[in-house]
DOTI-765481 format. One record per residue (C-alpha): chain; residue number from 1; x, y, z; residue in one letter. Coordinates in steps of 0.02 Angstrom, whole numbers, plus 50000, padded with zeros to 5 digits. Layout:
<node><ch>A</ch><i>NUM</i><X>X</X><Y>Y</Y><Z>Z</Z><aa>A</aa></node>
...
REM end
This chain:
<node><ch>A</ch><i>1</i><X>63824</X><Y>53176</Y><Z>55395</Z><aa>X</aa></node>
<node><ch>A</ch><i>2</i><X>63682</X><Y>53070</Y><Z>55392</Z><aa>X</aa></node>
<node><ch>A</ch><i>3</i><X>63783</X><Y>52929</Y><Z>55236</Z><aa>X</aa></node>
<node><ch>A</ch><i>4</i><X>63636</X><Y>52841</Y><Z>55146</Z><aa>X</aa></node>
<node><ch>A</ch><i>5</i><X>63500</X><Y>52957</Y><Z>55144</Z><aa>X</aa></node>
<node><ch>A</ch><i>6</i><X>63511</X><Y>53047</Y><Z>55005</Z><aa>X</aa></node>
<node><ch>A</ch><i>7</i><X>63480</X><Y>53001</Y><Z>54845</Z><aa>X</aa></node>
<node><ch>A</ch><i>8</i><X>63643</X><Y>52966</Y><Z>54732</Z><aa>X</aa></node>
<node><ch>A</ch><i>9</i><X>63684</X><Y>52928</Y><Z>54587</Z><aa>X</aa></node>
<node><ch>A</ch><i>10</i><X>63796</X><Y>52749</Y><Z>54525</Z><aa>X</aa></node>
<node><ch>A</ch><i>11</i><X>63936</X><Y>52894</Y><Z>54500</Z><aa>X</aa></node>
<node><ch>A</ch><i>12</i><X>63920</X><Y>52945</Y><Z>54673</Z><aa>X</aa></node>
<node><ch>A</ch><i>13</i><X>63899</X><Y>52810</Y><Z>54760</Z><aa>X</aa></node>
<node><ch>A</ch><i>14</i><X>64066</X><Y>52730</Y><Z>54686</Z><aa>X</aa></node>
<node><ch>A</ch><i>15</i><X>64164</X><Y>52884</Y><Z>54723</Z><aa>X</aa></node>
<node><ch>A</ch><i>16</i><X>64095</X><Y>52859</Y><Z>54912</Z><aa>X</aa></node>
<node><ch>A</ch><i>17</i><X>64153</X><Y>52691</Y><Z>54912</Z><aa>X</aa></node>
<node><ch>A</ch><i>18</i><X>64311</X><Y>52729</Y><Z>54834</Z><aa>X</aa></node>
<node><ch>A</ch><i>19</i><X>64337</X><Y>52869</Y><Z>54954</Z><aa>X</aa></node>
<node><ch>A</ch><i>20</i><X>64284</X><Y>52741</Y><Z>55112</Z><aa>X</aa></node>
<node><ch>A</ch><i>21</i><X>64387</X><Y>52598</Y><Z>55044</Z><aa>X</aa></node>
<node><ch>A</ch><i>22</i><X>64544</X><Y>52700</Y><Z>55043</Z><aa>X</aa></node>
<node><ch>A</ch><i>23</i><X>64532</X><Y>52771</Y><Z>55219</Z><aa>X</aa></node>
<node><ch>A</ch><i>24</i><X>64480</X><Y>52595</Y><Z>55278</Z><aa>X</aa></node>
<node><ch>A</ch><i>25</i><X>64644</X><Y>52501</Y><Z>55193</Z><aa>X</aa></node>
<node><ch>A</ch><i>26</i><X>64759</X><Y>52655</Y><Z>55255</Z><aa>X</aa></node>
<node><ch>A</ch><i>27</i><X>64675</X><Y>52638</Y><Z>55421</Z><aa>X</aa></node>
<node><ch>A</ch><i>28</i><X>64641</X><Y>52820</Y><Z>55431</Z><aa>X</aa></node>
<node><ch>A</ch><i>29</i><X>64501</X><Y>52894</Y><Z>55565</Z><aa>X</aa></node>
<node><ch>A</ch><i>30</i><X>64325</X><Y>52940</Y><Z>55473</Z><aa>X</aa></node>
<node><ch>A</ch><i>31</i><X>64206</X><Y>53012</Y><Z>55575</Z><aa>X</aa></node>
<node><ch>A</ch><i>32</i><X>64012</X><Y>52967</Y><Z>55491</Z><aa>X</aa></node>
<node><ch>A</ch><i>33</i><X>63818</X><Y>52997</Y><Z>55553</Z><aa>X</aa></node>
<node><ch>A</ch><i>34</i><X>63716</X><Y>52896</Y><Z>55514</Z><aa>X</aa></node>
<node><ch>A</ch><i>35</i><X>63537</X><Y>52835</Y><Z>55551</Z><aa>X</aa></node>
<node><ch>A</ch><i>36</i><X>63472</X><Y>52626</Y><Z>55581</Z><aa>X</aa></node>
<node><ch>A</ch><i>37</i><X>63369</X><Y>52618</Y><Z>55458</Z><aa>X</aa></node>
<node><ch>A</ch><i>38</i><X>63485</X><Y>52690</Y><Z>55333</Z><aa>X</aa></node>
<node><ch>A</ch><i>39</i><X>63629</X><Y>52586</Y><Z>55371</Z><aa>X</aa></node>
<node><ch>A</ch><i>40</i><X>63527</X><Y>52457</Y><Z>55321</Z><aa>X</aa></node>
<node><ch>A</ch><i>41</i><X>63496</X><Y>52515</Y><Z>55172</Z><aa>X</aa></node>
<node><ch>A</ch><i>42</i><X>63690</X><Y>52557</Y><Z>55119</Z><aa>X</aa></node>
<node><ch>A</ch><i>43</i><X>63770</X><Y>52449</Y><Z>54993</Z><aa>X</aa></node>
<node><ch>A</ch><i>44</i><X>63851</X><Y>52286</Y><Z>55068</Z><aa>X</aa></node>
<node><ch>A</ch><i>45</i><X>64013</X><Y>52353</Y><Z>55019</Z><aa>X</aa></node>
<node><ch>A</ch><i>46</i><X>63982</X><Y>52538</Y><Z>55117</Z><aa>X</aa></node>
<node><ch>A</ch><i>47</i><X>63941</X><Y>52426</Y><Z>55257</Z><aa>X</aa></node>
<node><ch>A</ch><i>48</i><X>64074</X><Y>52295</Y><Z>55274</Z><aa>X</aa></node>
<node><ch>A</ch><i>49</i><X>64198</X><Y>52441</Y><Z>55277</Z><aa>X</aa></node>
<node><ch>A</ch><i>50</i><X>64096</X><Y>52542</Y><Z>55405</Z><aa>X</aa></node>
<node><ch>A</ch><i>51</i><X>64032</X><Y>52388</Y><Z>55530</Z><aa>X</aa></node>
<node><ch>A</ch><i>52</i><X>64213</X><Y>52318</Y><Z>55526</Z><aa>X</aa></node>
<node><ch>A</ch><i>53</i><X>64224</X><Y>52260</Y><Z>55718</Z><aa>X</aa></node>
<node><ch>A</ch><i>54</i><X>64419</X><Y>52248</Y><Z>55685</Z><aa>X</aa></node>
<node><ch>A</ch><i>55</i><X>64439</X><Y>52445</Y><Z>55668</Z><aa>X</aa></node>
<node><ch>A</ch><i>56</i><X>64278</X><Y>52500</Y><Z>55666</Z><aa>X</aa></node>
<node><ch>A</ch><i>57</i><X>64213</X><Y>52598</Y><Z>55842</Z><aa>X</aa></node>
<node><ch>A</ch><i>58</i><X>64016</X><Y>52608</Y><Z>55841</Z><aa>X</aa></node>
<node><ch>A</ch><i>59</i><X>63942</X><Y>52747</Y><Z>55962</Z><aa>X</aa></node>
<node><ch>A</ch><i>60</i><X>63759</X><Y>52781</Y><Z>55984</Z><aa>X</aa></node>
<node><ch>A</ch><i>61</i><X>63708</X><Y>52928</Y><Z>56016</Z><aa>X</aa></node>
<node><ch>A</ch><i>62</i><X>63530</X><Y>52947</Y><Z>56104</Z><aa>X</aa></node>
<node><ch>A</ch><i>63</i><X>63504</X><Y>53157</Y><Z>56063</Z><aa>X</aa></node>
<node><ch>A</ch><i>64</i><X>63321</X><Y>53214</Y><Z>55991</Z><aa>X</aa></node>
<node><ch>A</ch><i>65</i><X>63295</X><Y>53267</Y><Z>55808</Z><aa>X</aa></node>
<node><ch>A</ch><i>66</i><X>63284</X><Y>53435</Y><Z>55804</Z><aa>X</aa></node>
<node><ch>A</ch><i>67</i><X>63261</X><Y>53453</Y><Z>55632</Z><aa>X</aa></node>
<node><ch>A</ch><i>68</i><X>63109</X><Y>53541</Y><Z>55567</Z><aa>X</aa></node>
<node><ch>A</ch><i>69</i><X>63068</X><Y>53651</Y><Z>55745</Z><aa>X</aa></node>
<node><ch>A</ch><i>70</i><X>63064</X><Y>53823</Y><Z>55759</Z><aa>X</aa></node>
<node><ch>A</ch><i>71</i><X>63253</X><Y>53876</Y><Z>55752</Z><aa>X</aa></node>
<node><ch>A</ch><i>72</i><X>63179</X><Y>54040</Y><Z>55867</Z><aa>X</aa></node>
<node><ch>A</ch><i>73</i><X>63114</X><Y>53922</Y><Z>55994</Z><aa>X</aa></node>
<node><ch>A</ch><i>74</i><X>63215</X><Y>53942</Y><Z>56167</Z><aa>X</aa></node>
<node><ch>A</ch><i>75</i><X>63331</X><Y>53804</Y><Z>56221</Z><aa>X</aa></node>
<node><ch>A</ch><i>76</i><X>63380</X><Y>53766</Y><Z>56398</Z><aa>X</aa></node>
<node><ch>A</ch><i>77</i><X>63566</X><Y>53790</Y><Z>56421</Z><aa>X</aa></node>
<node><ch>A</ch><i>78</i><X>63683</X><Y>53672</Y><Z>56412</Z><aa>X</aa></node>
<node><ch>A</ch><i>79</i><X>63765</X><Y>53649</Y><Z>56594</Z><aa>X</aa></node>
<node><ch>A</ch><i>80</i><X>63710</X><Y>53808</Y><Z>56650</Z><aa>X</aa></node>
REM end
């Protein structure tokens, strides 16, 4: 959830890619989030694996943030 915007360390960030590298050669399904502005900012490697066009299935998804309202505030239902 949300790849790339948290801070990591050079330990981290190579177990990620090791971790994404692996799934990408064995052509296993990996669901991620993540934002524009932070895909931009992943390491070329992260991002050649993710933005493969070969195997790689790129869905935008148009929902509000809702982080940082009131968790109390009333929601309309969902297809109610």
């Amino acid at each position: 959830d949300d790849l790339g915007m948290e801070t990591a360390t050079a330990w981290a960030r190579e177990k990620l890619y090791q971790i994404l590298n692996y799934r990408y050669n064995a052509r296993l399904a990996t669901v991620i989030t993540v934002t524009n502005p932070a895909l931009e900012s992943l390491d070329a490697r992260l991002r050649s694996r993710l933005m493969d066009p070969r195997i790689s299935n790129v869905v935008p998804i148009g929902a509000p943030d809702y982080r940082g309202q009131d968790k109390r505030a009333p929601r309309s239902p969902r297809g109610r």
